[in-house]
NUDRENDO-715253 format. One record per residue: residue in one letter; x, y, z of N, C-alpha, C, CB in turn. Coordinates in steps of 0.001 Angstrom, whole numbers. Atoms other than C-alpha are relative to their C-alpha. Glycine has a CB too. Layout:
code|n_X|n_Y|n_Z|ca_X|ca_Y|ca_Z|c_X|c_Y|c_Z|cb_X|cb_Y|cb_Z
a|X|Y|Z|X|Y|Z|X|Y|Z|X|Y|Z
...
***
This chain:
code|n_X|n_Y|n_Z|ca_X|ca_Y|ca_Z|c_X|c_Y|c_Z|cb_X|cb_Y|cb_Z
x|234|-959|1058|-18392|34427|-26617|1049|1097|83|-1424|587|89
x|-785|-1325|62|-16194|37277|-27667|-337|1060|331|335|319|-959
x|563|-1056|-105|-16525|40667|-26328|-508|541|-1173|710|723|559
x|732|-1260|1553|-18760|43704|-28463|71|732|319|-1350|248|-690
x|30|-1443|-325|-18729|47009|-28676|-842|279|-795|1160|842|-88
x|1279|-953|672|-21987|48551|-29313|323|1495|-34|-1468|-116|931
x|-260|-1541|-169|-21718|52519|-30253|-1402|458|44|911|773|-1257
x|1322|-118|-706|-24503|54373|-28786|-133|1313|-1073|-65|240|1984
x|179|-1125|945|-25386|57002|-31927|-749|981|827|-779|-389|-1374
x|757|-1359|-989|-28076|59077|-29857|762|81|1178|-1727|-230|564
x|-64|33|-480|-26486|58820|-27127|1512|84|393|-751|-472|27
x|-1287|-388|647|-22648|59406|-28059|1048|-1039|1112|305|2012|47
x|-1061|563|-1064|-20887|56353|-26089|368|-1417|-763|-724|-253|1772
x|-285|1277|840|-19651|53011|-26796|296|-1008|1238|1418|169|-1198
x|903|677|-758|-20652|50060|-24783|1368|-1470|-82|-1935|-151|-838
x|-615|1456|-253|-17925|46689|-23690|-838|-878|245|880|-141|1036
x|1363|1117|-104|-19904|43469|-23422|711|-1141|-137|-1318|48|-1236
x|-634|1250|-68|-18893|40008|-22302|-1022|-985|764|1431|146|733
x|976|843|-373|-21399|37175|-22291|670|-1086|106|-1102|-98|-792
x|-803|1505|-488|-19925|33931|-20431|-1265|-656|375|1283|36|1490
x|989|1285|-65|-21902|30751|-20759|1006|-841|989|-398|-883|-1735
x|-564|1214|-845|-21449|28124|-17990|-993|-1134|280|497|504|1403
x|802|1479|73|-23113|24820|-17170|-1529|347|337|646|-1252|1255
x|1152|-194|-661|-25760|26739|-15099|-994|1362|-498|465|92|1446
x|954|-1660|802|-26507|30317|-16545|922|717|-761|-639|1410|1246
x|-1122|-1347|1135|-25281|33358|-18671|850|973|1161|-1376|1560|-1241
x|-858|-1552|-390|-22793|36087|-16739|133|605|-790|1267|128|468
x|-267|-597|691|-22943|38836|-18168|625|1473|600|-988|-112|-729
x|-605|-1116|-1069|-20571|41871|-17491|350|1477|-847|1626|-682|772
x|-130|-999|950|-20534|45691|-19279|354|718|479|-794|412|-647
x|-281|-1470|-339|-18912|49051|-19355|-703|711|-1056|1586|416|44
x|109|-972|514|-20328|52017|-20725|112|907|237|-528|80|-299
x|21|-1523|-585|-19002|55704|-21097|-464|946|-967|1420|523|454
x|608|-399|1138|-20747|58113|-22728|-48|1860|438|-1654|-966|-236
x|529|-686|-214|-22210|61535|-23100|-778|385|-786|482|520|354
x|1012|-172|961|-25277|63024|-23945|-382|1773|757|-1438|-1520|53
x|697|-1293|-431|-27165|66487|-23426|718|819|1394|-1628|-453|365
x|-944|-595|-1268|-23970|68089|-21110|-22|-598|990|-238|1222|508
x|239|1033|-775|-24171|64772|-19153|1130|-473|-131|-1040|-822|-236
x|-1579|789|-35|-20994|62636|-18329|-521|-807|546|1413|500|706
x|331|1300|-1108|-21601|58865|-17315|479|-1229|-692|-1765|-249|403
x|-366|1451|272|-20315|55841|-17064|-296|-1017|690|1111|-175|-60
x|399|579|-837|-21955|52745|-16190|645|-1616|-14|-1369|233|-111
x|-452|868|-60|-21072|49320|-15289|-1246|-1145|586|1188|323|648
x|1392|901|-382|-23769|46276|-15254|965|-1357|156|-1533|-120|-1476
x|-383|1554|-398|-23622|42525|-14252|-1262|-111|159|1018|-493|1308
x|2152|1099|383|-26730|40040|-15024|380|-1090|539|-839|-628|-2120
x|-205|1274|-115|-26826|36891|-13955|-1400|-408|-565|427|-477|1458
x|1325|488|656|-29415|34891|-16291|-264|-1474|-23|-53|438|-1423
x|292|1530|437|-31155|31383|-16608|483|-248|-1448|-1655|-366|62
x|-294|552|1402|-30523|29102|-19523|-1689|1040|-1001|-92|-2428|109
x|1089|-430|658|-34068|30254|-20673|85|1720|-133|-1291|-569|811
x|-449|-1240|-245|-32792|34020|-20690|-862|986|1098|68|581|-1335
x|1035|-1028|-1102|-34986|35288|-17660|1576|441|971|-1739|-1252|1312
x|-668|-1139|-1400|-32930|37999|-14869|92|-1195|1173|-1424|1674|688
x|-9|400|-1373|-31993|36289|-11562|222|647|995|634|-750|186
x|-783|-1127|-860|-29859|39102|-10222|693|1117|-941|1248|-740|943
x|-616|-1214|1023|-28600|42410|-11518|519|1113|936|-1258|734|-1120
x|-740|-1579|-146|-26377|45358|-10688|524|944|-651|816|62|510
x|-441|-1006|836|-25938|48365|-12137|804|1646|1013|-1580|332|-974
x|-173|-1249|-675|-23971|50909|-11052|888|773|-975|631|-156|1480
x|-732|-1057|1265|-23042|54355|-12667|190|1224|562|-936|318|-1427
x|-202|-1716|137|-21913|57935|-12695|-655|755|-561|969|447|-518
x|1178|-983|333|-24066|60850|-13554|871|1156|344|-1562|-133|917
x|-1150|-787|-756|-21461|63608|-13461|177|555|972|356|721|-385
x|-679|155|-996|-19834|62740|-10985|-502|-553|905|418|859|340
x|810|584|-1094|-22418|61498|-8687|-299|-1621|-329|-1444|892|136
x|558|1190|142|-22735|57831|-8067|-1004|-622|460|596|-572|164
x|1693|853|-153|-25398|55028|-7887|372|-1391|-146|-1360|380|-1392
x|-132|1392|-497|-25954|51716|-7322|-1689|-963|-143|592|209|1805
x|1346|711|-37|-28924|49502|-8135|111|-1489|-138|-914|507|-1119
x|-262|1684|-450|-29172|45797|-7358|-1506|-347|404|1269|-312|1568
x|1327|1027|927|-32033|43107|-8281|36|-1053|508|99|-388|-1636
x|194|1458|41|-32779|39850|-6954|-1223|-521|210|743|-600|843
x|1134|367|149|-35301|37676|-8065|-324|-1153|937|-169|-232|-1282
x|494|1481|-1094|-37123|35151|-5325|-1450|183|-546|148|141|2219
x|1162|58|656|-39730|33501|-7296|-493|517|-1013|-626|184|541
x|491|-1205|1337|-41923|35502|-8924|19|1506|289|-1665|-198|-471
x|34|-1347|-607|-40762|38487|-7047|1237|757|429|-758|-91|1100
x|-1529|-569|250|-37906|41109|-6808|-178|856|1144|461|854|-1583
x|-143|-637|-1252|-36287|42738|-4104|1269|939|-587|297|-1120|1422
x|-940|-1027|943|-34447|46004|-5479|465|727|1111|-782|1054|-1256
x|-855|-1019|-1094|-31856|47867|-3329|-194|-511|1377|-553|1665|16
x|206|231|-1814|-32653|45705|-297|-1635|277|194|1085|1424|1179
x|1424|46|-363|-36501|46411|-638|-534|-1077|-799|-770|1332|-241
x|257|906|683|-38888|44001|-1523|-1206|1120|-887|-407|-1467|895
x|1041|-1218|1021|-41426|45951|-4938|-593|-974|-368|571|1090|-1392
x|1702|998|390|-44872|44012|-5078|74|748|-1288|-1926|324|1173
x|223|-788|1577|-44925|46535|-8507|548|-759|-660|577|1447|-387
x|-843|592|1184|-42558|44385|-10348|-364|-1727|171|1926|431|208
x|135|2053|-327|-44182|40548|-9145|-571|-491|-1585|-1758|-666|1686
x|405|732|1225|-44417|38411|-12097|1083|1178|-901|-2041|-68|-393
x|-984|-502|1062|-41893|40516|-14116|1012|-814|-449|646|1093|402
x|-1114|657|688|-39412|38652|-16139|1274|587|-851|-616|-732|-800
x|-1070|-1181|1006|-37342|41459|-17841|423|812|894|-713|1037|-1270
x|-438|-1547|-404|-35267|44394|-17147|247|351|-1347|1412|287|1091
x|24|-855|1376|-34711|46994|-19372|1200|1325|658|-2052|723|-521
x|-1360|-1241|-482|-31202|49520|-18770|70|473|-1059|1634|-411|522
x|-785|-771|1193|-31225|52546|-21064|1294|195|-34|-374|1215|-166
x|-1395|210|1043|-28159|52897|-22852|854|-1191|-211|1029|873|386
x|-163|1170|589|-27980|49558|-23744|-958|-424|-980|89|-859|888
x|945|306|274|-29273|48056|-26209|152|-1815|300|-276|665|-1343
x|10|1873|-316|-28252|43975|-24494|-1375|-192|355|1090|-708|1489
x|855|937|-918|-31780|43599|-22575|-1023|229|-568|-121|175|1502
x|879|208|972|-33624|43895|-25797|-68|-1670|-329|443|915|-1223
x|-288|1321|711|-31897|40364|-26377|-923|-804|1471|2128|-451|-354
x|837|1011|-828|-33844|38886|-23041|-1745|-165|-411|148|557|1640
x|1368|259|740|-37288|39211|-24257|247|-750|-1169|-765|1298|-423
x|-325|846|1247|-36024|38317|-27627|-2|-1514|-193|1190|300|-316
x|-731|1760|-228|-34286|34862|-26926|-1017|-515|790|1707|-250|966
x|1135|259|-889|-37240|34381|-24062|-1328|-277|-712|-177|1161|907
x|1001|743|29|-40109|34258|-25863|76|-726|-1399|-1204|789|284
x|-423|819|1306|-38826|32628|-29218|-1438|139|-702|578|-1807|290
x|1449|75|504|-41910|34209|-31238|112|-534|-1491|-793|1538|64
x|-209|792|1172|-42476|32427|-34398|-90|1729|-1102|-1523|-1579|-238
x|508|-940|1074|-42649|34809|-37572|-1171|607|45|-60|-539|-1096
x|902|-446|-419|-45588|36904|-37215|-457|404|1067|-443|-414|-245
x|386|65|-1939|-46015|36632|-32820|380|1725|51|1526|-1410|1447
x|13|-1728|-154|-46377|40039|-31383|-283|-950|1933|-1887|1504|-1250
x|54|239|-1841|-45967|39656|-27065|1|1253|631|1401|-835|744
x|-133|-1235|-1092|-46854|42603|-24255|747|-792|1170|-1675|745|588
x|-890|326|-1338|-44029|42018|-21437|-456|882|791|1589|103|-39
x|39|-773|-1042|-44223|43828|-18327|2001|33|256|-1198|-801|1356
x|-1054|-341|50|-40733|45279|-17985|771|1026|1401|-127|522|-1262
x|-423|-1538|-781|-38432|46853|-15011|1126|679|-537|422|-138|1577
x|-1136|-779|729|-36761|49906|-16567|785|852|822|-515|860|-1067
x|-943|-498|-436|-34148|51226|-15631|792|1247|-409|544|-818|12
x|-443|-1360|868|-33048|54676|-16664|797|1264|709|-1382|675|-571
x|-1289|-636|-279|-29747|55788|-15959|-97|1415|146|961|-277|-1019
x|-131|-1382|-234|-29731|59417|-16757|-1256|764|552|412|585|-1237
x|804|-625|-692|-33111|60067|-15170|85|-599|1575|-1319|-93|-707
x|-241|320|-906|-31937|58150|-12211|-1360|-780|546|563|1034|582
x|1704|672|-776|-35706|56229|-11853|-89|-1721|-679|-1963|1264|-865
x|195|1062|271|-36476|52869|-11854|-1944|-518|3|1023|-630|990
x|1720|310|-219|-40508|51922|-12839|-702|-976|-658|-841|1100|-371
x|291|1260|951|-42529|49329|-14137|-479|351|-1254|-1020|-959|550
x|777|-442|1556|-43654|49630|-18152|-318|-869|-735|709|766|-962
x|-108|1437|793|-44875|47583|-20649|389|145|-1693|-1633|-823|131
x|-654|86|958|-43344|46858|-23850|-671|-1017|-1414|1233|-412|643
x|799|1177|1167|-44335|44780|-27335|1278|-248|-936|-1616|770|-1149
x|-859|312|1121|-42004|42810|-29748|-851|-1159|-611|1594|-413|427
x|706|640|926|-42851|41340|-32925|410|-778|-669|-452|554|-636
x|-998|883|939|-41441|38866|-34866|130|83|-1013|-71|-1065|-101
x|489|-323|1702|-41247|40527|-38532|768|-625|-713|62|1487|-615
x|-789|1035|1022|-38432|38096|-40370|1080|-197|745|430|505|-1544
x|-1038|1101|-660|-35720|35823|-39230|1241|846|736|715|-1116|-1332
x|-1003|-775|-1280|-33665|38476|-37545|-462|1507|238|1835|109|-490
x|948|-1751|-664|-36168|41465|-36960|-867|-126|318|-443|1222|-748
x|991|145|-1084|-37933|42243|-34359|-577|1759|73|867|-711|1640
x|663|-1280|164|-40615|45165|-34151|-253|540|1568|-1460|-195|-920
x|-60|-147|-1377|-39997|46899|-30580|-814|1275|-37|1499|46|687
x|940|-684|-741|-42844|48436|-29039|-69|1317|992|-324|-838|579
x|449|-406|-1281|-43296|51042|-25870|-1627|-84|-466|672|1613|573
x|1587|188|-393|-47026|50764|-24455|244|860|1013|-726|-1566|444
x|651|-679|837|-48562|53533|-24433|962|-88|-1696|-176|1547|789
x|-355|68|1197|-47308|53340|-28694|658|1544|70|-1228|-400|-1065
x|-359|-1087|173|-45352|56424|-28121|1541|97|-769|-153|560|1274
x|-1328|407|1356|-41881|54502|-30128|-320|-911|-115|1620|-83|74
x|-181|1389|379|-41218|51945|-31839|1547|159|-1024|-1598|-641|-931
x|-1125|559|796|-38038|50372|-33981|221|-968|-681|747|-137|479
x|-368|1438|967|-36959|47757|-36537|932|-107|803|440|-60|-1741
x|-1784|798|-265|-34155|45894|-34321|185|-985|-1007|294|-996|1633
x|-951|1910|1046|-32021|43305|-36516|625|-373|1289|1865|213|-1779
x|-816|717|-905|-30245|40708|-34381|1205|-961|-623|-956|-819|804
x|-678|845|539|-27646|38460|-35008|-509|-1792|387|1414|483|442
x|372|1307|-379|-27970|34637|-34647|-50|-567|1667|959|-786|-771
x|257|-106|-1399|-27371|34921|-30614|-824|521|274|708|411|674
x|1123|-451|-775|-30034|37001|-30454|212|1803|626|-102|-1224|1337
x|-431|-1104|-213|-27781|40152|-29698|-503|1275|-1080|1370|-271|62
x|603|-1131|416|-28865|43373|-31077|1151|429|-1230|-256|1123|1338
x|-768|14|561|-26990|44193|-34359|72|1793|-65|-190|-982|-1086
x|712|-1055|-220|-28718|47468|-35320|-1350|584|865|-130|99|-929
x|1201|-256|-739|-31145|49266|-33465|-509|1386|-194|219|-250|1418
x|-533|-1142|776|-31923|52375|-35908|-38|1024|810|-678|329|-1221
x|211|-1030|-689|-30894|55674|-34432|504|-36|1152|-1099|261|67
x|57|182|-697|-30049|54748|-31391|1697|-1007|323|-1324|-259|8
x|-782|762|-189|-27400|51623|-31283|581|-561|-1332|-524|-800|826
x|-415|744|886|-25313|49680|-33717|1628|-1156|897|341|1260|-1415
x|-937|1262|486|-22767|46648|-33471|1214|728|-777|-902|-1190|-1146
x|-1010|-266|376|-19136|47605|-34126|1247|-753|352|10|1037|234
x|-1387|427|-323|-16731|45299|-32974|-980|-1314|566|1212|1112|1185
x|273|1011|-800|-17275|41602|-32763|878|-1052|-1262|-1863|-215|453
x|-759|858|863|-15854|38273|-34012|-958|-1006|-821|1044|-789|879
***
């Protein structure tokens, strides 16, 4: 696939993105630099995913002005071992979730292939860069027409119309993200 550049509207950054398919899974590898609320950061992710779009392994690491970080994911089983610990909180999780992206909207998406109408609660580990915390949450997407999806938080405190494109990638995401550079 060709790189994208998502621009992050709330969030004033703009996002590199390179999804490589191989015989066995997805690599996926991003930059983002941005700023928001007298904040400076730039982060840099790597996924490694099944054919079925579930997490296997993940690293994220970023800047927070000036201060760095480092977070790293691997899944054994039905269970994740984050930074070298093992978190019974996240067993049976199948998602991550990294604010200021909007890519790991597309793993639920492509994952549970809901027909027109389907509405799904995930259990989700989020990841949230500029508050520096990682916790478990749960999430809802809906299947409202052939490339929109109705994204949830649980407790109902947002929600969004995403559009996608035919991969499944996030086109718009109002307010928040848009699609600016792809082939």
């Amino acid at each position: 696939m060709d790189p994208i550049i998502w621009k992050g509207l709330l969030y004033h950054s703009l996002e590199y993105f390179n999804l490589i398919e191989n015989e066995e899974n997805y690599m996926v590898t991003s930059k983002i630099i941005g700023s928001f609320d007298n904040t400076a950061y730039f982060v840099h992710y790597q996924i490694t995913i099944d054919k079925n779009w579930l997490v296997q392994n993940f690293t994220v690491e970023y800047e927070v002005n000036g201060e760095k970080f480092k977070v790293t994911g691997l899944k054994h089983g039905n269970n994740w071992t984050i930074n070298d610990t093992d978190r019974p909180e996240f067993s049976d999780f199948k998602y991550i979730d990294i604010s200021l992206t909007p890519f790991t909207n597309t793993l639920p998406i492509n994952n549970l292939n809901l027909s027109k109408g389907q509405s799904s609660e995930i259990n989700v580990i989020y990841i949230n860069i500029l508050e520096g915390k990682i916790k478990p949450v749960k999430q809802q997407y809906t299947h409202i027409g052939q490339s929109e999806y109705l994204y949830e938080n649980i407790p109902k405190n947002f929600e969004a119309l995403i559009s996608i494109d035919n991969s499944g990638l996030v086109e718009n995401y109002p307010g928040l993200f848009e699609k600016v550079y792809y082939k």
